[in-house]
C-alpha positions as MATLAB code, in Angstrom:
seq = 'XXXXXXXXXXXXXXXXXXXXXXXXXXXXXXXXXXXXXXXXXXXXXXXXXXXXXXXXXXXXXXXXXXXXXXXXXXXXXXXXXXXXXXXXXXXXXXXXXXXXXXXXXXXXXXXXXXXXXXXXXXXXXXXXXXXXXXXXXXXXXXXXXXXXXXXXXXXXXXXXXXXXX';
ca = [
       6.787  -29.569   45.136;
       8.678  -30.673   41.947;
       5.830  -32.882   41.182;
       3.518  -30.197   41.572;
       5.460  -27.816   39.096;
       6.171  -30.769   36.653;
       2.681  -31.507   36.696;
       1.211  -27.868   35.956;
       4.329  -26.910   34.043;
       1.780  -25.927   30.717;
      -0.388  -23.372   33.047;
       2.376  -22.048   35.096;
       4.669  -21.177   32.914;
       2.663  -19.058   30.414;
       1.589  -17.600   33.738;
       4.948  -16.826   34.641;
       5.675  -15.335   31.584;
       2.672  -12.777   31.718;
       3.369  -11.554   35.071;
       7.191  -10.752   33.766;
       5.657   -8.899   30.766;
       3.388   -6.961   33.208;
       5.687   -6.568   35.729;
       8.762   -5.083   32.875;
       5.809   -2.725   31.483;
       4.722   -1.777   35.593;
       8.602   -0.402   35.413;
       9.117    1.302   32.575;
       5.622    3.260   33.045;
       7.105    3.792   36.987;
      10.484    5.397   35.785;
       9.461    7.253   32.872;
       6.735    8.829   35.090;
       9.767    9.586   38.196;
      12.131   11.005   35.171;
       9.174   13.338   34.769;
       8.664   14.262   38.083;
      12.823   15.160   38.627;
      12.636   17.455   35.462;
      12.212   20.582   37.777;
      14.080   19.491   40.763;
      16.992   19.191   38.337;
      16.464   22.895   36.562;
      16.725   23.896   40.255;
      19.570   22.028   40.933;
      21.331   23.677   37.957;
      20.603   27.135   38.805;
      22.161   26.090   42.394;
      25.655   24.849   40.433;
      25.291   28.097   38.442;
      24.721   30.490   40.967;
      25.063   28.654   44.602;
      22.608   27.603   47.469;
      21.792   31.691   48.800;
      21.279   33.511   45.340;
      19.679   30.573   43.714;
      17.173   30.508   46.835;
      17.029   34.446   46.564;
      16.140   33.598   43.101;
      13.670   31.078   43.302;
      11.740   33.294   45.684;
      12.112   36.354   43.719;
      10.484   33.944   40.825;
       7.674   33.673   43.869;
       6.731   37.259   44.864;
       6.954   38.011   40.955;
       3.946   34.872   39.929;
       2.292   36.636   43.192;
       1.762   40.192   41.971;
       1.368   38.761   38.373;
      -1.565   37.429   39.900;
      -2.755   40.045   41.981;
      -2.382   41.916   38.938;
      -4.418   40.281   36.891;
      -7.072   39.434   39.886;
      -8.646   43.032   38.910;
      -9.016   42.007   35.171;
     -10.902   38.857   36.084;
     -13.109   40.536   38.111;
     -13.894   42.648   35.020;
     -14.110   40.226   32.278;
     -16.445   38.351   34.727;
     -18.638   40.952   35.346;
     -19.193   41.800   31.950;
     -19.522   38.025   30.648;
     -23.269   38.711   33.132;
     -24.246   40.611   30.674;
     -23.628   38.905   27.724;
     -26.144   36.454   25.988;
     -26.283   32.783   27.259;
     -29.395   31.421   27.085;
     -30.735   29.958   23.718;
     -33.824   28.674   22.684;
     -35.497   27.806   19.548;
     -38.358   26.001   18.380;
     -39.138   25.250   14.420;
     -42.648   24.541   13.216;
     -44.857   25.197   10.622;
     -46.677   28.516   11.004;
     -48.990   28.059    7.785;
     -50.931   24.607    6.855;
     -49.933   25.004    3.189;
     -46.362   24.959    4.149;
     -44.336   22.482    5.544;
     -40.965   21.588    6.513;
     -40.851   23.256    9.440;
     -39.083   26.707    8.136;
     -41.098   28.782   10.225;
     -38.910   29.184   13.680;
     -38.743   31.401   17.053;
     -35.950   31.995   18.608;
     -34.558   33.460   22.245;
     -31.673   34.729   23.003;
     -31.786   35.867   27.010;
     -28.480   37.029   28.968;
     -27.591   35.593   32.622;
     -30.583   38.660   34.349;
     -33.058   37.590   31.723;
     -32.803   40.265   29.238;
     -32.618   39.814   25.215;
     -35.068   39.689   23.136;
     -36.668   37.200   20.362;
     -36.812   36.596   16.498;
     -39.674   34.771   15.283;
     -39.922   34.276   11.238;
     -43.220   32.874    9.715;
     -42.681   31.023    6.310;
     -45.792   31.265    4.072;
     -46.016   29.959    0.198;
     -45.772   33.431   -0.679;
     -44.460   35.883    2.173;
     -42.193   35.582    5.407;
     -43.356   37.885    7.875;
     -40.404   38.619   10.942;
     -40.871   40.062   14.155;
     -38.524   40.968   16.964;
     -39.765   41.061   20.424;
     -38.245   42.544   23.309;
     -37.326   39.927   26.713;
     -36.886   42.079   30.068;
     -36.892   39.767   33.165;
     -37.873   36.775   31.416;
     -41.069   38.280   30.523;
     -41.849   39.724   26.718;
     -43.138   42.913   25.858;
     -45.985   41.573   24.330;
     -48.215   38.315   24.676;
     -46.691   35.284   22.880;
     -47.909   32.546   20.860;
     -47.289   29.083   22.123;
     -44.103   28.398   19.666;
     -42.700   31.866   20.891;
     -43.617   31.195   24.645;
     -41.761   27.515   24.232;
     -38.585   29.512   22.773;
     -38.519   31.666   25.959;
     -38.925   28.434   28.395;
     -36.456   26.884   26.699;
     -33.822   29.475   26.916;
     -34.720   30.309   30.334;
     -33.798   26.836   31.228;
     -30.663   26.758   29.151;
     -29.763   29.595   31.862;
     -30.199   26.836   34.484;
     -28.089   24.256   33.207;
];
């Protein structure tokens, strides 16, 4: 066995010496992570010096039933902010192109702005040398009030699918 180590002395012993690095880092990383997982245990452990093992209990689950009707509480709020979050917008979609042949740059655009049931409406702008035209275009149920042109028709498929993702 000697022979062995005196042999392989060069491999083993930088070997020897990374493990101990490792294995000192594995321990601090162990017991600063347990220090931070005794932090409550010991704010409970004062308030049972302070106060003793029945009120401190008595405490602890008055801290309980209180969280528990805070949340109860607030369950009705949710319920209302989610409801009307449905009917705010949340499907987007916009395509840019060039309405005119004499202009370029794309500055020509239709967008869609839908809500979670389908309903919004759409902008579309056309850029010429010398005008911009807008329109606005009511969206009920996904479908427009009026027949679109393919950029406008793209705009609503793509914030229809926004909806889906």
């Amino acid at each position: 066995m000697n022979a062995f180590i005196e042999v392989n002395a060069n491999i083993l012993l930088p070997a020897a010496l990374i493990l101990s690095v490792v294995a000192v880092t594995a321990v601090i990383l162990l017991a600063a992570r347990i220090r931070r997982m005794q932090r409550p245990f010991s704010e409970m452990a004062g308030l049972y010096d302070d106060v003793g093992t029945e009120d401190s209990l008595q405490l602890l689950l008055k801290g309980v039933d209180e969280n528990r009707e805070f949340i109860k509480g607030h369950g009705e709020d949710l319920r209302l902010i989610h409801e009307s979050l449905e009917e705010c917008f949340k499907g987007i979609g916009m395509v840019k192109y060039n309405a005119f042949e004499d202009v370029g740059g794309n500055q020509s655009y239709s967008i869609c702005i839908l809500t979670r049931q389908k309903n919004g409406f759409m902008l579309t702008n056309l850029v010429g040398r010398n005008s911009t035209r807008g329109y606005a275009i009511e969206v009920k149920s996904g479908a427009a009030e009026r027949e679109l042109g393919s950029e406008e028709t793209e705009a609503l498929a793509y914030a229809v699918k926004s909806l889906e993702e």
